[in-house]
C-alpha positions in Angstrom: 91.4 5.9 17.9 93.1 2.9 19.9 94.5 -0.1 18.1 93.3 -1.9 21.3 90.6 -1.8 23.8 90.5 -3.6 26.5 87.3 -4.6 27.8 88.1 -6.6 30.6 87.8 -4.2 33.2 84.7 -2.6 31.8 81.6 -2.4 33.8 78.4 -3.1 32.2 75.5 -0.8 32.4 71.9 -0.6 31.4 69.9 1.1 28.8 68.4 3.6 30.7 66.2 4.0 27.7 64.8 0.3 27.9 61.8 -0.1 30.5 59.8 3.2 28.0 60.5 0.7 24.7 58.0 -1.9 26.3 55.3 -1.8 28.5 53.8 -5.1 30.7 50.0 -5.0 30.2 47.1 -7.9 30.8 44.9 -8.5 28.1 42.0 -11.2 28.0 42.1 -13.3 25.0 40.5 -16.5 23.4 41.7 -19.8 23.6 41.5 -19.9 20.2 43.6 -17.0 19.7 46.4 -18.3 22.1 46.6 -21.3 20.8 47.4 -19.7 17.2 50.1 -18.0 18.1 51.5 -20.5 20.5 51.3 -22.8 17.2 53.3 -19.8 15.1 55.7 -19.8 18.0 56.5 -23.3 17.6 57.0 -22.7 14.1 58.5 -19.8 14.0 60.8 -20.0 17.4 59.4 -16.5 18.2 57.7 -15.9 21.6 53.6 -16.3 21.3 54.1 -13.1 23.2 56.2 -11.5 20.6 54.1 -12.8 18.2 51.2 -10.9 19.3 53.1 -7.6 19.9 54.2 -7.7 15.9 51.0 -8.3 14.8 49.3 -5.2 16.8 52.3 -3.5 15.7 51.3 -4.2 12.0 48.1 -3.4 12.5 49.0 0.0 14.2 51.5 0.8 11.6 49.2 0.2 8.4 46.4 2.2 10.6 43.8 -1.2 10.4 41.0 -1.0 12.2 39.2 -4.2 13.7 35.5 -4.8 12.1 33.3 -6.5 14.6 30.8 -8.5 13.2 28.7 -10.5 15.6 26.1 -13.4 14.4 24.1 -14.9 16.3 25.2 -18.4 17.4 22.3 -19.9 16.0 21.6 -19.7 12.5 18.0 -21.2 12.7 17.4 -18.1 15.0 18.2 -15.4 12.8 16.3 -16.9 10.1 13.1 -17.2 12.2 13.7 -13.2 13.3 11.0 -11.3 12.1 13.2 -8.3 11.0 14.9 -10.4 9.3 12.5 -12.0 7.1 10.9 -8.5 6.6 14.5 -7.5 4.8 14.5 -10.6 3.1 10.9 -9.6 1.9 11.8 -6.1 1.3 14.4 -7.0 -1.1 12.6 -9.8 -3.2 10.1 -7.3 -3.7 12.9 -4.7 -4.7 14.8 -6.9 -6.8 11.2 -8.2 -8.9 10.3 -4.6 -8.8 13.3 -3.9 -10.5 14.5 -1.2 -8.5 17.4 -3.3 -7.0 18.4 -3.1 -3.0 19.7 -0.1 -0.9 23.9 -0.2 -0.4 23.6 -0.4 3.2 21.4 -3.9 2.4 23.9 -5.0 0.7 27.2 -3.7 3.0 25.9 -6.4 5.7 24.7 -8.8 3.6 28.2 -9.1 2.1 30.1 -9.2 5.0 31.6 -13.0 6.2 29.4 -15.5 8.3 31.4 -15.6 11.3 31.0 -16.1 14.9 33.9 -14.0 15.8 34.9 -11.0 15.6 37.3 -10.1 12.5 40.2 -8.3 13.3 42.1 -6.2 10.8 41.1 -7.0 7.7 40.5 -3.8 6.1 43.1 -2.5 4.1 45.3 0.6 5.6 44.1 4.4 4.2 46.6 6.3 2.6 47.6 10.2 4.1 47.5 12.9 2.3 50.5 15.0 3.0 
């Protein structure tokens, strides 16, 4: 090995490897959304592009899945749906019946009141090897 190296006369050259590492796509997004991670990027002094590449990234890595939930906009509306109010029905009489309410009642009954979807909120799986 050289004591020296002189790298003066050097010539620079790319990463031949670089343009596979990243990929430009367009994607549609919320305001909402943007305006989040334009926020984190202030904060943070990370790109709000960045941002949103290591949060996929997360999600990709811990193998989330995004739940989509979708309520109507008006909540007047889905208390007046006739379906609905039948359920409703259907498990008061259950419950005073004392037979209690069928899991799949209760799986979308317990899920959040939201307008949007929820994205990754579900915990990752763990492989068997």
């Amino acid at each position: 090995m050289r004591a020296e190296y002189d790298f003066a006369r050097m010539k620079g050259h790319r990463n031949p490897y670089a343009r596979r590492l990243r990929r430009s796509v367009t994607i549609r997004l919320d305001d909402a959304s943007i305006a989040y991670f334009k926020e984190l990027a202030a904060e943070t002094g990370v790109a709000y592009q960045s941002l949103i590449n290591l949060y996929l990234r997360d999600c990709v890595v811990h193998r989330r899945r995004p739940v989509q939930h979708w309520v109507s906009e008006d909540a007047d509306q889905q208390e007046n749906d006739p379906r609905f109010r039948e359920r409703v029905e259907r498990a008061r009489a259950s419950l005073r019946a004392g037979r209690g309410i069928p899991w799949e009642d209760v799986q979308a009954d317990s899920e959040p009141a939201t307008a949007e979807p929820v994205v990754c909120d579900r915990p990752a799986r763990r492989r068997r090897r």
